[in-house]
C-alpha positions in Angstrom: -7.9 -39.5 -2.7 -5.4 -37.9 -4.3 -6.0 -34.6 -2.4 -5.7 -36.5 0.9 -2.2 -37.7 0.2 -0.9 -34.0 -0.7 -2.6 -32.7 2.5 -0.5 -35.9 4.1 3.0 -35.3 2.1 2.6 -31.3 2.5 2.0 -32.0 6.8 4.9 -34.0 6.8 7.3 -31.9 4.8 6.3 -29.3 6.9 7.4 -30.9 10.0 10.5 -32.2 8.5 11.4 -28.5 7.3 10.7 -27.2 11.0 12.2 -29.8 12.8 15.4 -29.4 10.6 15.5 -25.8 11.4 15.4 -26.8 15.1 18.1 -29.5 15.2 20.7 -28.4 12.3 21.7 -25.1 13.9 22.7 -27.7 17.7 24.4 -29.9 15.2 26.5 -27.7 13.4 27.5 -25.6 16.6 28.9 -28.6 18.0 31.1 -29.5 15.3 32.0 -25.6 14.8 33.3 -23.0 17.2 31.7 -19.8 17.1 34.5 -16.3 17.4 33.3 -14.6 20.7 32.0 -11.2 19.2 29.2 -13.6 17.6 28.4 -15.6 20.9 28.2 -12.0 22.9 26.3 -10.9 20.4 23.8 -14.0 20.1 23.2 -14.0 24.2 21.1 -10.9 23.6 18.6 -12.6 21.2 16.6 -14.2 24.5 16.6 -10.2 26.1 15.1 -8.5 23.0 12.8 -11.4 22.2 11.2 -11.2 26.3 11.0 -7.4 26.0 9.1 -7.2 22.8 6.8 -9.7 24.1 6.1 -7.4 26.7 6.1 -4.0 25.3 3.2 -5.9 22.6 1.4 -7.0 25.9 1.9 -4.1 28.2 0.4 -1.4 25.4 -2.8 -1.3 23.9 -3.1 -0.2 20.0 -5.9 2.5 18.6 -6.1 2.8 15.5 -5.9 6.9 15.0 -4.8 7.4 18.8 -2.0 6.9 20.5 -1.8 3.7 22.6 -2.8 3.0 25.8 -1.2 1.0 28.9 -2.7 -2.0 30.0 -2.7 -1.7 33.9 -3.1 -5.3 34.4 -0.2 -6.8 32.8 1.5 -3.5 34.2 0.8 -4.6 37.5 1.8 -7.9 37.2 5.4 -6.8 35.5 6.6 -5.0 38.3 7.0 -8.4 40.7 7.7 -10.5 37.4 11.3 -8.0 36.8 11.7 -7.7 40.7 12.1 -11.6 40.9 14.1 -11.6 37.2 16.4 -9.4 38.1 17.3 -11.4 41.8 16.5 -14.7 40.5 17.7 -14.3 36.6 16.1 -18.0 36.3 13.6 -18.1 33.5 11.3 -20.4 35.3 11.5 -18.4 38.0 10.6 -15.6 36.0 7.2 -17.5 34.2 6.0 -18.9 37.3 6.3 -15.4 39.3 4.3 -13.7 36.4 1.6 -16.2 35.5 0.7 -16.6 40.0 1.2 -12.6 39.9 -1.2 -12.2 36.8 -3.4 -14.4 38.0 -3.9 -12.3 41.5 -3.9 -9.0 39.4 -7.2 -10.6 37.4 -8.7 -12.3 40.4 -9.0 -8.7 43.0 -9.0 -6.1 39.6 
């Protein structure tokens, strides 16, 4: 029994640590003022985040090789950026890749 309350104490600290590292940064930005090098700087966090998800989608690793593209998710990109770049709504954007991945898969 003594197990099963670690397992317990451990899952809850857990989610107290990640839900802390969630709210505290929305809670302290609201009593502080970033300067505006740091706010330019922090607006291109989202960009570099979205484009290494989709350099590690678009290429495919070989160990020994060099990598390969993936034409499926490369076909879906190109009207995923079309409709980012007119739109630059991020629902937009998800909603526009997942219908235009899903056509790629169903006639490839």
């Amino acid at each position: 029994m003594r197990s099963v309350n670690f397992v317990i104490l451990t899952i809850f600290l857990c989610g107290l640590v990640t839900w802390l590292s969630r709210v505290v940064p929305f809670v302290l930005l609201k009593k502080f003022h970033l300067p505006n090098a740091v706010v330019e700087y922090l607006n291109f966090v989202p960009v570099v985040i979205m484009s290494a998800l989709w350099f590690d989608n678009l290429f495919v690793q070989h160990l020994g090789s060099l990598p390969t593209i993936n034409v499926e998710n490369l076909l879906a990109s190109i009207p995923t950026v079309f409709s980012a770049v007119v739109s630059k709504s991020l629902m937009v954007v998800v909603v526009v890749g997942i219908i235009s991945l899903a056509v790629v898969r169903c006639f490839g």
